[in-house]
N, C-alpha and C positions, 0 to 999 in steps of 0.2 A: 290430202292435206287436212288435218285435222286442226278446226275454228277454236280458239277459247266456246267455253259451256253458254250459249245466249245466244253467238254468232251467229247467225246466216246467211250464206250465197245464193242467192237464186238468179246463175247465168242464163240472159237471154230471156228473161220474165216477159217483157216486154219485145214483139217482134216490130217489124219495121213501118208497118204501118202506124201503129199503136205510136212507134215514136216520134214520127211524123208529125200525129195528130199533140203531141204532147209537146214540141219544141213549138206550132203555130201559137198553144194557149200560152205558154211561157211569152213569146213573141208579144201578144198581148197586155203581159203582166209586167214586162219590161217599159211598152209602150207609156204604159200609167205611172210606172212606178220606177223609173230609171237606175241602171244601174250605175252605182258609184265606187271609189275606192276607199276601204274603210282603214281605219289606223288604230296601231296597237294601244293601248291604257297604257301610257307612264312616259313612255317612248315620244310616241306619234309618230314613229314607224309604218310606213303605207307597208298593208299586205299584198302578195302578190297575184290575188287572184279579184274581182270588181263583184258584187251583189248585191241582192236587192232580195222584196220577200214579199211574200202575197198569204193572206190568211187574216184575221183579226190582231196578231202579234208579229212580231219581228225582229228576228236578232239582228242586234248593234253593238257598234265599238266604238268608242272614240278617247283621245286623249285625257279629257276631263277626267268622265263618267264612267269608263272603261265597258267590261259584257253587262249584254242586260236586254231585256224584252220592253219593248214599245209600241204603241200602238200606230203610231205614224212614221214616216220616210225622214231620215234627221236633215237632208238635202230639200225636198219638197216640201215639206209640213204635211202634207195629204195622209188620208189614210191608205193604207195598205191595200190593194185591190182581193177583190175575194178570191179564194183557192180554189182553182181548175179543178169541174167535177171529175175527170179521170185519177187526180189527187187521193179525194177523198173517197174514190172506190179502190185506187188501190189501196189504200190506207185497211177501208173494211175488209178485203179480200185474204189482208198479209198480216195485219200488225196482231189479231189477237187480242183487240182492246178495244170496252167500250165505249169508252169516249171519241170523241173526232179531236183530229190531231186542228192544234189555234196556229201552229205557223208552218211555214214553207221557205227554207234558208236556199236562195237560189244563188248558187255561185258559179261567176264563170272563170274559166280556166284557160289561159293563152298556154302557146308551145311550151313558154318559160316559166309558170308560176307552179307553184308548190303548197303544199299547205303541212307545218308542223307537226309532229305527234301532241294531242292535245283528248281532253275527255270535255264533251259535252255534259257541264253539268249546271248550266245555269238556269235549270227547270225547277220548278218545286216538284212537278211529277215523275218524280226518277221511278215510277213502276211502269209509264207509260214506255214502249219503244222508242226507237230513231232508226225511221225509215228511210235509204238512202238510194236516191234513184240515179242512174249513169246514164247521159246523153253525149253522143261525140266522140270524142278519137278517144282512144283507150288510156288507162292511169296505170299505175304502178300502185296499188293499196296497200300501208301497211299495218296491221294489229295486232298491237302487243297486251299488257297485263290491266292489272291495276294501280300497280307502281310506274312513274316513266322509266325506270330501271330494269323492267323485266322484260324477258325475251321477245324478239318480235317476228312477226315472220309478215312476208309479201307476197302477193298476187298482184295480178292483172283485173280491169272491171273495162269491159268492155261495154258499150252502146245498148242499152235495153239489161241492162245488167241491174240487179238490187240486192244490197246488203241492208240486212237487218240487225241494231245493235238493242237486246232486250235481255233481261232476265239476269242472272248472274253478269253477262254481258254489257250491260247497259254503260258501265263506266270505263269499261277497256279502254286505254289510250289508242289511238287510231291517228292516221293521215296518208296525206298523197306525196307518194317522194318526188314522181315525176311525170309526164304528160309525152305521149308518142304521136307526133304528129305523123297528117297523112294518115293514121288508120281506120276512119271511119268517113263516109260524105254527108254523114247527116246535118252539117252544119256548114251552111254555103263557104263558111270564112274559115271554118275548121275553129279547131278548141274542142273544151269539151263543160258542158250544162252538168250541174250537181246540184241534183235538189232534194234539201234533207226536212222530213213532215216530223214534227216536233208537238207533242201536247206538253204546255210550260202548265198550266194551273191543275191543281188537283182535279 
């Protein structure tokens, strides 16, 4: 399977212990920082997957305002709880970049929800990666061009799984078609944990 030019698979980066250790800190980040369901700009369309986000910034959506980075929970007012060191050592180990990633997009994913073909680009540092970590029952990933138009092709990302979107890469349109329940126990309730490390400021 050959990636668009940027792309990276790194199946199974993460073994099982490691992920263990990474759904307790999540557990924690949630604890603080609750997960909610966000809704589309223009719409107010609920999406179908619930998130939340840990780091100094945090991507948001609302009907108003639409995408955008903020430093507080639009639900809590609180600030954002800070990002799990295992975060930002995977961060140093993979991304290739010296700066520390400012946020951590945590999204969960029930049997049903999905997430659109869409490009991550409400950063100003479109030189920095989007590190993206796979917790939980297996997806269907798809990534396509830099037009929504252009071809796309799928995989699977299984539990301890990480794609990397950088470098000519960086703005591939990408998403999740669909969610396989039952294929992984790492999560008492089943779904599956997506968490994408994001540096928004230069």
């Amino acid at each position: 399977m050959l990636l668009p030019n940027g792309i990276r698979h790194l199946p199974g980066y993460l073994d099982h212990p490691a992920q263990e250790a990474l759904v307790e800190a999540i557990r924690a980040v949630v604890a603080e920082a609750p997960l909610y369901t966000p809704v589309m700009p223009g719409t107010g369309k609920e999406m179908s997957v619930r998130m939340t986000n840990c780091g100094s910034l945090g991507w948001v959506t609302d009907k108003q305002r639409g995408y955008r980075y903020q430093s507080t929970h639009p639900v809590t007012g609180h600030p954002w709880p800070a990002m799990p060191q295992q975060l930002l050592d995977l961060w140093g180990d993979i991304a290739g970049y010296e700066k520390s990633p400012e946020a951590c997009l945590v999204n969960f994913y029930g049997d049903d929800a999905s997430m659109g073909l869409h490009q991550d680009r409400d950063e100003q540092d479109l030189k920095a990666p989007v590190l993206s970590v796979s917790l939980g029952n297996t997806c269907l990933f798809r990534v396509g061009g830099l037009n929504r138009n252009d071809r796309t092709l799928s995989f699977k990302l299984a539990s301890g799984d990480i794609v990397v979107l950088g470098g000519e890469g960086r703005l591939c349109f990408h998403g999740v078609d669909r969610i396989y329940p039952a294929t992984s126990t790492l999560l008492k309730n089943g779904g599956r944990i997506n968490l994408t490390l994001r540096r928004v400021q230069p």
